[in-house]
FIPAFI-282701 format. One record per residue (C-alpha): x negated, y negated, z negated. Coordinates in steps of 0.05 Angstrom, whole numbers, plus 32768, in hexadecimal, padded with zeros to 4 digits. Layout:
! residues N
XYZ/...
! end
This chain:
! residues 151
7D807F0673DA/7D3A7F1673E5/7D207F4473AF/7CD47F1E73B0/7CF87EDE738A/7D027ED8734A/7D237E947337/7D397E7C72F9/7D627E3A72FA/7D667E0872B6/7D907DD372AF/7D737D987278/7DB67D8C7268/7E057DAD726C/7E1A7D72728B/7DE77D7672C5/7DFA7DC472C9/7E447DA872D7/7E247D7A7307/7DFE7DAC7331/7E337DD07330/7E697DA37350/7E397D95738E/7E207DE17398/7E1D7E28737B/7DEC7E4C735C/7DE97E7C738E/7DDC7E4D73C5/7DA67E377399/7D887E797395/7D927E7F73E9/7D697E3773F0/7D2C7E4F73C8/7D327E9873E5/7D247E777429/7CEC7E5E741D/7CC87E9973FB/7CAE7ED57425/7C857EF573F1/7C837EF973A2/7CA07EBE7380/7CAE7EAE7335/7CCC7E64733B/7CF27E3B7302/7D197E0A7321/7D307DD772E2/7D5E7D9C72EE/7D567D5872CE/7D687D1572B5/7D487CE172C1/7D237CDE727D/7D087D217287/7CF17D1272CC/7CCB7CD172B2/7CAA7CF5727F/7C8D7D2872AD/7C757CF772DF/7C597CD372B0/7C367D117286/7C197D3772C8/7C197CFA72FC/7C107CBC72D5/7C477CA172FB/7C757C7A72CC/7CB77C7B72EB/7CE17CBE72F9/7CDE7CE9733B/7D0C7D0C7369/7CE27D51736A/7CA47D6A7347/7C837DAF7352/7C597DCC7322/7C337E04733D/7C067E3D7319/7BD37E67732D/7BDD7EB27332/7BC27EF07346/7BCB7F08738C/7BFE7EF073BA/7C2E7ED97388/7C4D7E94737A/7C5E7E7A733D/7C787E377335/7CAB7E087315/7CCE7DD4733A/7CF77D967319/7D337D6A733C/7D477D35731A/7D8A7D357331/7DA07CEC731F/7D627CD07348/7D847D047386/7DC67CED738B/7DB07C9A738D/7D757CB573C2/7DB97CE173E5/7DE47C9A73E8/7DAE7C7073F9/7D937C9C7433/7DE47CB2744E/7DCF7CF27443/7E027D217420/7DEB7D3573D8/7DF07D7D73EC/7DBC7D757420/7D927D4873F8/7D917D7B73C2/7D817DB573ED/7D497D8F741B/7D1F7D7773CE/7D2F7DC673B8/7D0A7DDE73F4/7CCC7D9E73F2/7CC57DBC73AC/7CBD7DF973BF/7C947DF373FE/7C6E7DCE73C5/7C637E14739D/7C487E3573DB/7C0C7E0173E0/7C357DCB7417/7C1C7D847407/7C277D477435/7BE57D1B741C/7BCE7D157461/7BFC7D0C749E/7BEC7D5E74C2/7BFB7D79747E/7C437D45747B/7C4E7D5F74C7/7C4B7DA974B2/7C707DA57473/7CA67D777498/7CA77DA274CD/7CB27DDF74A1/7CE87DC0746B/7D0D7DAC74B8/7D107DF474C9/7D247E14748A/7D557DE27478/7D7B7DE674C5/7D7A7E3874B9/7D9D7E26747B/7DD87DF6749D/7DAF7DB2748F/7DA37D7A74BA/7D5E7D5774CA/7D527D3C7488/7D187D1474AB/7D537CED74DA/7D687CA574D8/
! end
């Protein structure tokens, strides 16, 4: 593991620890965010219900219904990053069955969005979606993953 991340991962809940648990490891966790961080990183990644998740859209997006992903970023000195990420993971495994995507894959393709997020990635216009697409493609294939982006 790279020495420039330091992650911290929070579960809301025992029972979604258990859950997380039963579809990956916390070290495989830990290689996912590590892969997408080539300098100084201080990331919280938290996993949610879907209460929590609906309260945070809601609060910081005015969206009132919960979300798959958010990425709260923070400004620093230098050429760190510091950010926290949130998957809800109830809202991942219906997106995982309705998609045919394996929950595994799911989970580690919205891991890396988020934190593509944390390094500045956005997809408001359709170069910045390319780029970002492009990029979660690549790390997600060195990882194991398929295309997420295919039909």
């Amino acid at each position: 593991m790279s020495q420039t991340l330091n992650l911290d991962l929070q579960f809301a809940t025992q029972a979604l620890q258990n859950q997380v648990l039963s579809i990956t490891s916390l070290s495989q966790i830990r290689k996912w965010a590590n892969a997408c961080f080539q300098s100084k990183a201080m990331i919280t990644i938290r996993f949610v219900n879907k209460a929590e998740a609906h309260d945070l859209n809601l609060f910081f997006r005015e969206f009132n219904k919960p979300t798959n992903v958010l990425t709260f970023s923070y400004p620093t000195q230098g050429k760190s990053i510091e950010a926290d990420i949130v998957l809800c993971l109830p809202i991942l495994r219906t997106e995982a069955k309705e998609q045919r995507k394996s929950l595994i894959a799911h989970l580690a393709h919205l891991l890396i969005h988020g934190c593509l997020h944390a390094k500045g990635y956005d997809h408001q216009n359709l170069k910045d979606t390319k780029k970002m697409e492009a990029l979660e493609i690549k790390l997600l294939q060195s990882l194991g993953f398929p295309n997420p982006y295919w039909k």
